[in-house]
N, C-alpha and C positions, 0 to 999 in steps of 0.2 A: 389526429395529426396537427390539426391548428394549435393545441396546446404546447406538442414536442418543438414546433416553430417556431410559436411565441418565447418558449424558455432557452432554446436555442441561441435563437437573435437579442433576446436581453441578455445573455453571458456573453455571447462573445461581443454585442458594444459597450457592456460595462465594462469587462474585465480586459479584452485583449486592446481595444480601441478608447473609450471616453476616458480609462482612467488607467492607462499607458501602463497598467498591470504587470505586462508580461515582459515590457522592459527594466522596471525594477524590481520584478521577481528572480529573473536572471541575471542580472549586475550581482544581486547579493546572494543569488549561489552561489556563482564565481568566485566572488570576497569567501563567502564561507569555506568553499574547495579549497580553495589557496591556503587560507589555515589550517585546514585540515591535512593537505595532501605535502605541506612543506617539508614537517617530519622525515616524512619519508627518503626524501633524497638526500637527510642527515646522516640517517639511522640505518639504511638499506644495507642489510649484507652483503661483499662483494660477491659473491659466490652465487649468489638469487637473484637472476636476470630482471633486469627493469623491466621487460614486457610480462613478465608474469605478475608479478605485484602490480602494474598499472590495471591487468585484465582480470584480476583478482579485485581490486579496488573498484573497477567501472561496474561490477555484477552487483555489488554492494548497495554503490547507488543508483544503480535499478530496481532493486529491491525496496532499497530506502524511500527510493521515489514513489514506486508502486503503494506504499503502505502510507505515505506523507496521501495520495491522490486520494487513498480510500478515506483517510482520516477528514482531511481539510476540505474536499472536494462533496464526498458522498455523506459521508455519518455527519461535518457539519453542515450540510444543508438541512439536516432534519433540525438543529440545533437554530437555525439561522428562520425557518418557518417558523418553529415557535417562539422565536423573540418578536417576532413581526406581528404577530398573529394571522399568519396567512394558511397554517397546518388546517384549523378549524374551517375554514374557508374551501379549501381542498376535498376536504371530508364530507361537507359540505353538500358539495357541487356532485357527490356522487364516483368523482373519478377517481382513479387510483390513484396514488402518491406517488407509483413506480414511473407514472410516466414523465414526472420532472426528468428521472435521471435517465430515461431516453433523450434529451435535449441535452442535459449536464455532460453525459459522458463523451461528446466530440473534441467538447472543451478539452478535459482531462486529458485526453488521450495528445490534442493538439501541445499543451503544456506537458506533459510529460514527455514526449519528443525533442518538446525545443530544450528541456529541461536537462535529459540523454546526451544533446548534443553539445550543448553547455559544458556537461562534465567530462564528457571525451576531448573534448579540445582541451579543459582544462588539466587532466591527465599529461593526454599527451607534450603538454608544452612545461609543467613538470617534475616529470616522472620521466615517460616515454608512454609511445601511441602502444595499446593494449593488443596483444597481439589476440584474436581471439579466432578460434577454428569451430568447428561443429562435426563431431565426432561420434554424436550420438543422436539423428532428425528426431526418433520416433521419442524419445525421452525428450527432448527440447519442447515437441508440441503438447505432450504428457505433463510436462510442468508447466508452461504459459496455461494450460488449460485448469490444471489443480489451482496454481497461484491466484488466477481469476477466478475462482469459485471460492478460494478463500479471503480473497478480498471483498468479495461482494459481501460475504458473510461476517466477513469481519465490520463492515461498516454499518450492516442492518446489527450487528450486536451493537455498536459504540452506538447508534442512533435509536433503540430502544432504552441501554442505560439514560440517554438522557432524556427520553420521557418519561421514563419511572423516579428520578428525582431529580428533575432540572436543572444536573447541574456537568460539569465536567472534573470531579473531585478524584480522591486519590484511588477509587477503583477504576477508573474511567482512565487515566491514566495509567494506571499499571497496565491494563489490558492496552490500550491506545500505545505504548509507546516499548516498557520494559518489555512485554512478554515476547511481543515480534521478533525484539534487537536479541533477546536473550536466547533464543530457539534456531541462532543459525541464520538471521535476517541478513548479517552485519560481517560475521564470522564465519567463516565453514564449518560444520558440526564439527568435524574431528579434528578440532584446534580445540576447542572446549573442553574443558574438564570433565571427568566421566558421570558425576551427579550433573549437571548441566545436562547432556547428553542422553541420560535416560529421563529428566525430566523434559525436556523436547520432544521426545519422541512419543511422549503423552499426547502431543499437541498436533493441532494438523498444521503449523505452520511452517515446521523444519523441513517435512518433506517437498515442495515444491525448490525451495532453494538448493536443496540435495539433489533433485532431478536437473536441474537447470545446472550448476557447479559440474555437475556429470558429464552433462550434453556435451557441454563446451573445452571438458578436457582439464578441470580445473582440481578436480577433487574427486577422489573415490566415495562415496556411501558408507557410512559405517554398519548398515545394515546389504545383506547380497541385491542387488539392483532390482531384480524382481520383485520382493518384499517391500522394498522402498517405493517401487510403483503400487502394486498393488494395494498397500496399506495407505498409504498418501491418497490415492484416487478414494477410498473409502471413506477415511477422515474427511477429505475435502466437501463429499457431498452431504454427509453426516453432519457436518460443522455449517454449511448452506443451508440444511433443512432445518435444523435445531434453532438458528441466527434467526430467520425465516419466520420460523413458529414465535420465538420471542419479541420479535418487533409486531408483529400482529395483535399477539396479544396483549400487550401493553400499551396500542393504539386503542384497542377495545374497552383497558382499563381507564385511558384515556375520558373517553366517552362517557364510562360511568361515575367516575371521579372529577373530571375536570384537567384541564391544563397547569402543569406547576408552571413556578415561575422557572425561565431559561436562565442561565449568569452562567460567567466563564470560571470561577475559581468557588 
């Protein structure tokens, strides 16, 4: 517990307080929303109510967020130890590496909130406020639950690629950024082209957005709702254990091999 404390209290005075982070982290979301969301109020069909496309639009960057937290937050912390050289240190000592991101994850969660509320306000002010309902509990907790099991899994995979070749290149990126956005991250599955579509469904990460789009009233499944849970829950633990097993063992390669060097491109 004194470690989860110590990594605790050094994010949030580095990040939220000594170095005013989370204020110009949310100024340039906003900037960015605003470019992003301006279109919209160009282009918008008249016939396709503003509170749909805003609460169609806010699921998005939920998502977006969700996968930016695992990326920037969790997979590069593993990225961020080995530039430092503090991983070897860690390994070292005996303890588990998992307990950093018992301390990392209040952070996350707290920026990703403020990050949520950011974009709702900036939504609403314009587009229009999202109108959003819950039409579905038992599928709502079904996908918060998938999604975070494929995130966690998603970052122990981006945080293994980079200790097996130090770097963040263009596999690292595909999986880190296209594949999520490509599978329904961004989009509803059943806006996507139908080869899009069956290749998602390959994946565990279209089902959680499928379940969630569901809950909330948003969008039908293109597979029958029970299939889409049931096969989603399977992927997701599947994709947790597999992620799991590959960052172990290329921590272990680690050890036998040596540390590559860390770099960003």
């Amino acid at each position: 517990m004194s470690a989860v404390k110590a990594v605790l209290k050094a994010y949030f005075t580095a990040e939220l307080l000594r170095n005013k982070g989370i204020v110009f982290g949310l100024l340039g979301l906003a900037l960015w929303l605003s470019l992003f969301l301006a279109p919209l109020t160009l282009f918008r069909p008249p016939q396709v109510p503003a509170g749909a496309i805003a609460s169609q639009v806010l699921v998005s960057i939920a998502i977006f967020l969700a996968y930016s937290s695992a990326t920037w937050d969790w997979a590069w912390q593993i990225r961020w130890l080995l530039f430092e050289g503090i991983l070897e240190h860690v390994i070292a000592s005996g303890r588990s590496i998992f307990i950093l991101y018992i301390g990392i994850v209040p952070i996350s969660l707290m920026w990703y909130a403020a990050a949520l509320a950011v974009g709702y306000l900036t939504i609403s002010l314009l587009v229009s406020p999202p109108t959003i309902s819950v039409v579905d509990p038992a599928a709502l907790v079904l996908g918060v639950l998938t999604l975070a099991a494929v995130l966690f899994g998603y970052s122990m995979l981006l945080g293994g690629i980079t200790i097996s070749t130090g770097t963040s290149g263009p596999v690292m990126e595909f999986v880190g950024w296209i594949l999520p956005i490509a599978t329904g991250g961004i989009v509803p599955l059943r806006a996507l082209p139908e080869i899009v579509q069956r290749f998602a469904l390959t994946t565990p990460f279209s089902y959680p957005a499928e379940l969630l789009r569901h809950a909330l009233g948003l969008s039908t499944p293109i597979l029958p709702l029970k299939t889409t849970s049931i096969v989603g829950s399977f992927y997701a633990f599947m994709f947790l254990v597999a992620a799991l097993a590959y960052f172990k063992a290329q921590l272990k390669k680690m050890l036998r091999e040596g540390v590559k060097t860390a770099w960003m491109y």
